[in-house]
C-alpha positions as CSV (number, residue, x, y, z in Angstrom):
1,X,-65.3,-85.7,-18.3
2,X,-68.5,-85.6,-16.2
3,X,-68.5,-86.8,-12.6
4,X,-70.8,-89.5,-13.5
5,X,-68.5,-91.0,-15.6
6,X,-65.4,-91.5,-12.3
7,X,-64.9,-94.5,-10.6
8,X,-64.7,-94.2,-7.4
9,X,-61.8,-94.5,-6.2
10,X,-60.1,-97.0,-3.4
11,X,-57.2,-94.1,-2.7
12,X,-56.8,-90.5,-3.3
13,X,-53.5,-89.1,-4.1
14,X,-52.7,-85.7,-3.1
15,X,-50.7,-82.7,-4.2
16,X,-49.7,-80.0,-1.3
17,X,-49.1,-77.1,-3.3
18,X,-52.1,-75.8,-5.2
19,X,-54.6,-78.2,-3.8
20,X,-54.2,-79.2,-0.4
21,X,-53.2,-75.3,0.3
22,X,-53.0,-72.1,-1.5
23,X,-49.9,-70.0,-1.1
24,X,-49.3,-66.2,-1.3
25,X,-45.3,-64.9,-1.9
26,X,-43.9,-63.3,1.3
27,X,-42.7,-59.8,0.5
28,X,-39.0,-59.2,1.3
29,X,-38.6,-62.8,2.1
30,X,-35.0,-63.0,0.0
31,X,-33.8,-59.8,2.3
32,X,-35.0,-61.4,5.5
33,X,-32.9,-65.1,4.6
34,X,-30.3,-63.2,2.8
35,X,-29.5,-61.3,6.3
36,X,-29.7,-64.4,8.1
37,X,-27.3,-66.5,5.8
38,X,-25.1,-63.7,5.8
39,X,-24.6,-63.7,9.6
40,X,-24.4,-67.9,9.6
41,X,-21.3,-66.9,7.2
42,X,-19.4,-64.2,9.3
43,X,-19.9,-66.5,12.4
44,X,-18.7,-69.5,10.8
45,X,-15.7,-68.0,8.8
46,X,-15.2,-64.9,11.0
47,X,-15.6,-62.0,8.2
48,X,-12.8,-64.1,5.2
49,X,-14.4,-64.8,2.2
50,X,-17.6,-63.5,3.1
51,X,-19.6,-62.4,0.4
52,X,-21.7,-59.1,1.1
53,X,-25.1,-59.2,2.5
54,X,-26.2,-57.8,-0.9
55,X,-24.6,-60.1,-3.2
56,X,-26.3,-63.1,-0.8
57,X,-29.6,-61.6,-1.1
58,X,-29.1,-61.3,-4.8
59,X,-28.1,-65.1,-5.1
60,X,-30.6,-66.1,-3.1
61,X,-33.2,-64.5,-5.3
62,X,-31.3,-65.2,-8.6
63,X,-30.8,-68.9,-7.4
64,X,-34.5,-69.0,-6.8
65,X,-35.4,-68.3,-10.2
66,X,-33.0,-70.4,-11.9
67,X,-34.1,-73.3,-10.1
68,X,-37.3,-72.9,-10.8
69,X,-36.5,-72.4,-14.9
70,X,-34.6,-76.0,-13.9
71,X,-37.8,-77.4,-12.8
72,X,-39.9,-76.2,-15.8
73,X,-37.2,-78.2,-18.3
74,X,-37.7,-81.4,-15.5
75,X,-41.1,-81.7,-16.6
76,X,-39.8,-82.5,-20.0
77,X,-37.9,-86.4,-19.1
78,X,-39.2,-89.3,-18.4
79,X,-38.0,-90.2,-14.6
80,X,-36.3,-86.5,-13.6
81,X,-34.4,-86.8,-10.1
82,X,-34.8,-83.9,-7.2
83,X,-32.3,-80.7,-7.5
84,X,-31.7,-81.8,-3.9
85,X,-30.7,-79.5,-1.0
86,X,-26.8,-79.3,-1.6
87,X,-27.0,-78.8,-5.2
88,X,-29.4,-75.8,-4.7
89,X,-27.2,-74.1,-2.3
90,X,-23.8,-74.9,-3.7
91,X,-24.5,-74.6,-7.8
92,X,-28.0,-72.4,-8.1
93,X,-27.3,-70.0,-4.9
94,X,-23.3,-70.1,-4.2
95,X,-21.5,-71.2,-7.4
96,X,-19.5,-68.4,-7.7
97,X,-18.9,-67.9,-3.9
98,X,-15.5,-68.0,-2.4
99,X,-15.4,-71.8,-1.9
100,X,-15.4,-71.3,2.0
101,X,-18.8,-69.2,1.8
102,X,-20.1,-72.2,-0.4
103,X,-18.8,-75.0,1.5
104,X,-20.7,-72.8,5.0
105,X,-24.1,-73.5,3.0
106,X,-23.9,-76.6,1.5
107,X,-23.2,-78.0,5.0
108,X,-26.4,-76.1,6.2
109,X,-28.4,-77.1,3.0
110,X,-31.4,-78.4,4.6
111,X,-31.8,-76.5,7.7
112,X,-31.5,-73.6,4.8
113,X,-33.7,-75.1,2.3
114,X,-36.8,-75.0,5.2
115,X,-36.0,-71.8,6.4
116,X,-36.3,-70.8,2.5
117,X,-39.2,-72.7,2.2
118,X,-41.1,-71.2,4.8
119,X,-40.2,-67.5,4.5
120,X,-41.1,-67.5,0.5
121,X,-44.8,-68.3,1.4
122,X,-47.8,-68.0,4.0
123,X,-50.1,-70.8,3.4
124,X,-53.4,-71.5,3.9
125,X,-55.6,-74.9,3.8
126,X,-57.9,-74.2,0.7
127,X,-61.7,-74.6,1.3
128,X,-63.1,-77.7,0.9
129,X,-60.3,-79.5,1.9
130,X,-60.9,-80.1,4.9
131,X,-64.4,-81.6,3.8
132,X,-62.7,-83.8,1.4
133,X,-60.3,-85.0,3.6
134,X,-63.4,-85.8,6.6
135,X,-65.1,-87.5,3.9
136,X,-62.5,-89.9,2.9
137,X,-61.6,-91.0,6.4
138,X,-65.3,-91.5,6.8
139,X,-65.3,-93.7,4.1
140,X,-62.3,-95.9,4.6
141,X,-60.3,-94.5,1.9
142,X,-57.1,-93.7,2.5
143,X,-55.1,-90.2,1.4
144,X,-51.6,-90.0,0.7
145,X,-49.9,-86.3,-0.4
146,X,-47.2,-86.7,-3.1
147,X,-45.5,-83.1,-3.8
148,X,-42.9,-81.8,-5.0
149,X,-40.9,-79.9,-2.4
150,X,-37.5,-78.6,-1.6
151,X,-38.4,-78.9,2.1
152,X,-41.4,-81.7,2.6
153,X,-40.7,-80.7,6.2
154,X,-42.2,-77.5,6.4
155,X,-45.4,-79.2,4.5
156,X,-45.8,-82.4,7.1
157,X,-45.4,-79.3,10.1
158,X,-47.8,-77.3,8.0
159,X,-50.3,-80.5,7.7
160,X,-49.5,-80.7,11.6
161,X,-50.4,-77.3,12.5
162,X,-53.8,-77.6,11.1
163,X,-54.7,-81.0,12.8
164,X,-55.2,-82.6,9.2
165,X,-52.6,-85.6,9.8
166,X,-55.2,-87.6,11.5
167,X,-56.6,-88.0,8.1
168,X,-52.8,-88.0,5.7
169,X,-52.0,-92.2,6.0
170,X,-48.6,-91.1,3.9
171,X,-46.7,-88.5,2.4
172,X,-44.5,-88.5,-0.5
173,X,-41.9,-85.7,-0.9
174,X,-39.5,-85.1,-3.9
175,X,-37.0,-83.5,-1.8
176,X,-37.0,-86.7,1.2
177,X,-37.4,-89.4,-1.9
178,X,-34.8,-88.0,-4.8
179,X,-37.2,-87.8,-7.7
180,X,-39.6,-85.8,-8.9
181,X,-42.3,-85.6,-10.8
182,X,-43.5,-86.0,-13.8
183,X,-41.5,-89.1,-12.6
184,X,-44.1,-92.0,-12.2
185,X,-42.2,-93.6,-9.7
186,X,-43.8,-90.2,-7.3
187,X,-47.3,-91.9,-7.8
188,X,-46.1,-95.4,-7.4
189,X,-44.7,-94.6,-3.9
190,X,-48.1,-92.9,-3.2
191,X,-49.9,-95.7,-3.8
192,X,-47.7,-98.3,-2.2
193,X,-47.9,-95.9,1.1
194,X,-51.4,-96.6,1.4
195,X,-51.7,-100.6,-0.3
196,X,-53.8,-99.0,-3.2
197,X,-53.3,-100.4,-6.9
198,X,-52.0,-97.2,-8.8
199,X,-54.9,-97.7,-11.3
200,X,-57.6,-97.9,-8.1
201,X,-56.5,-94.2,-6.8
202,X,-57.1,-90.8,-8.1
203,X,-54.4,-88.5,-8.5
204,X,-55.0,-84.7,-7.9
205,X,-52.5,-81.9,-8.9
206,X,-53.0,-78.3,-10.1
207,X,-50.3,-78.1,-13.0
208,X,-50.9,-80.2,-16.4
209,X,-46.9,-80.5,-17.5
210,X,-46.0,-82.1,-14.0
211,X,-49.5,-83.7,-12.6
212,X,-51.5,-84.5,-15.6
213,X,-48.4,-86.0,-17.3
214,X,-47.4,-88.0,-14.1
215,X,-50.9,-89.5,-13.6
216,X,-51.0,-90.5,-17.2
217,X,-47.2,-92.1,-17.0
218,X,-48.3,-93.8,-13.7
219,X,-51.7,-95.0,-15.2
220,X,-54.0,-93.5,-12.5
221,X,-57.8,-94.2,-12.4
222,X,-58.2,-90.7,-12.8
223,X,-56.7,-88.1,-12.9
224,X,-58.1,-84.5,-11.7
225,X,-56.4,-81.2,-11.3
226,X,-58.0,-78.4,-9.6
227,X,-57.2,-75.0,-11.0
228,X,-54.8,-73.1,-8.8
229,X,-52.9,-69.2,-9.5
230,X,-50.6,-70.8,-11.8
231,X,-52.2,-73.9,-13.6
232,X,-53.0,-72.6,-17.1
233,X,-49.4,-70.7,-17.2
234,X,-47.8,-73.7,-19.2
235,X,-43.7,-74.0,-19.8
236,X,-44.7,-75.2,-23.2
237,X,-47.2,-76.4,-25.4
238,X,-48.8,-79.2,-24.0
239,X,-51.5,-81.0,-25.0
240,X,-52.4,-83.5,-22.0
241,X,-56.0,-83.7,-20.7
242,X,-57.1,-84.4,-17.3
243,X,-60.5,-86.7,-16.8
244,X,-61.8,-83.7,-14.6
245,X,-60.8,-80.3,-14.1
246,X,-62.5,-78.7,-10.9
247,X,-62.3,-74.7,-9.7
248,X,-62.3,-75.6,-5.9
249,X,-62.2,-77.7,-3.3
250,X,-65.5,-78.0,-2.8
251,X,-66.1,-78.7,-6.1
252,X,-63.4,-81.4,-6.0
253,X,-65.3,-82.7,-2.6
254,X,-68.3,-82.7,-4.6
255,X,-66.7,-84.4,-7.2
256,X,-65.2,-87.2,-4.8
257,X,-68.6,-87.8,-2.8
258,X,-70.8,-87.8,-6.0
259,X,-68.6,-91.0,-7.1
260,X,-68.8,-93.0,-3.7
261,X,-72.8,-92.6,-3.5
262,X,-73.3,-95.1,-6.4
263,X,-71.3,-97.4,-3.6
264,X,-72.4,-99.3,-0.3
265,X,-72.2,-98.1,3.1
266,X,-69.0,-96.8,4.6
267,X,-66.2,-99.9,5.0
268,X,-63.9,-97.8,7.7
């Protein structure tokens, strides 16, 4: 769908991942953690029931995947719930842990969870962001981020870091919140953050089985994705389309200023 055809909207939505930053995979992140929850184990239970450094590394990396496969199949219900921290660390990472081992992470699960979170990726604020983002305040339209996340933390310290939470009024995190989406409930608490009708705000995401199909479920004035390393590699067959795709984020600034100019003059 051309611009021209957008409303513009009274809220913007946000995803972190993908749009709001790009991120590149650490290399030997899994044998940097796996070393340090190996030494969090022998200090807490003294060398008993300590599972080799190896083996943690492994089940780090293996837990990693399998909660991601998890994630894919989440796109699939209606209103999926968060994997949450314990359940990562006791069933995906330390299921077949001595139970003492387990019971060492599960209690550390979300000190773990954004240490993970942050050694899997170095991140960086895509271009055109920051435009979008001045743009918006400018206007008197506020911006809430609503991401999945295993650790939100590390994305409100990331947001932090590069002075951008003068312009976030909200942010919604699967991990701090218990669902995620494709749950439409995500969207609803986005839009109730910042006292925008769902139907007044545009949603952007960069993956069409989790943000395409939760704009549609949450009826979104529009929703946008911006194409991101992995948004055409689909879990399934999927047949959902966007009312704008956009290859950048200064295309999706574009996009967002080229529907206020048919307004008035700034109201913030």
């Amino acid at each position: 769908m051309s611009s021209g055809t957008l409303a513009a909207p009274r809220g913007l939505l946000l995803d972190f991942g993908g749009v709001i930053v790009q991120s590149e995979r650490a290399v030997d992140w899994e044998r940097d953690l796996g070393a340090h929850v190996h030494a969090l184990l022998a200090q807490r239970l003294g060398g008993h029931a300590v599972p080799s450094r190896r083996r943690v590394v492994g089940d780090i990396a293996a837990g990693v995947t399998g909660a991601g496969k998890w994630r894919d199949a989440m796109s699939r219900p209606f209103a999926p719930t968060e994997l949450g921290w314990e359940m990562f660390w006791g069933d995906f990472v330390a299921a077949d842990w001595p139970a003492p081992a387990r019971e060492v992470v599960v209690g550390h699960a979300r000190e773990l969870c954004h240490r993970l979170t942050l050694a899997k990726s170095h991140r960086r604020v895509r271009p055109g962001i920051p435009e979008l983002l001045a743009a918006a305040w400018d206007r008197g339209i506020p911006v809430a981020v609503v991401s999945n996340a295993l650790s939100g933390q590390v994305h409100r310290e990331f947001l932090e870091q590069e002075r951008l939470t003068t312009f976030v009024a909200a942010q919604i995190y699967s991990d701090e919140v218990g669902i995620r989406k494709p749950n439409p409930r995500m969207i609803e608490l986005g839009a109730e953050s910042i006292d925008v009708a769902v139907a007044e705000c545009w949603y952007v995401g960069d993956n069409f089985d989790r943000d395409t199909v939760c704009g549609r479920r949450a009826g979104v004035g529009a929703n946008i994705i911006i194409e991101a390393r992995s948004t055409y590699d689909l879990p399934y067959d999927l047949d959902e389309r966007p009312d704008a795709v956009v290859p950048d984020g200064h295309a999706l600034a574009a996009l967002f200023t080229d529907s206020l100019s048919r307004l008035g003059s700034p109201h913030h």
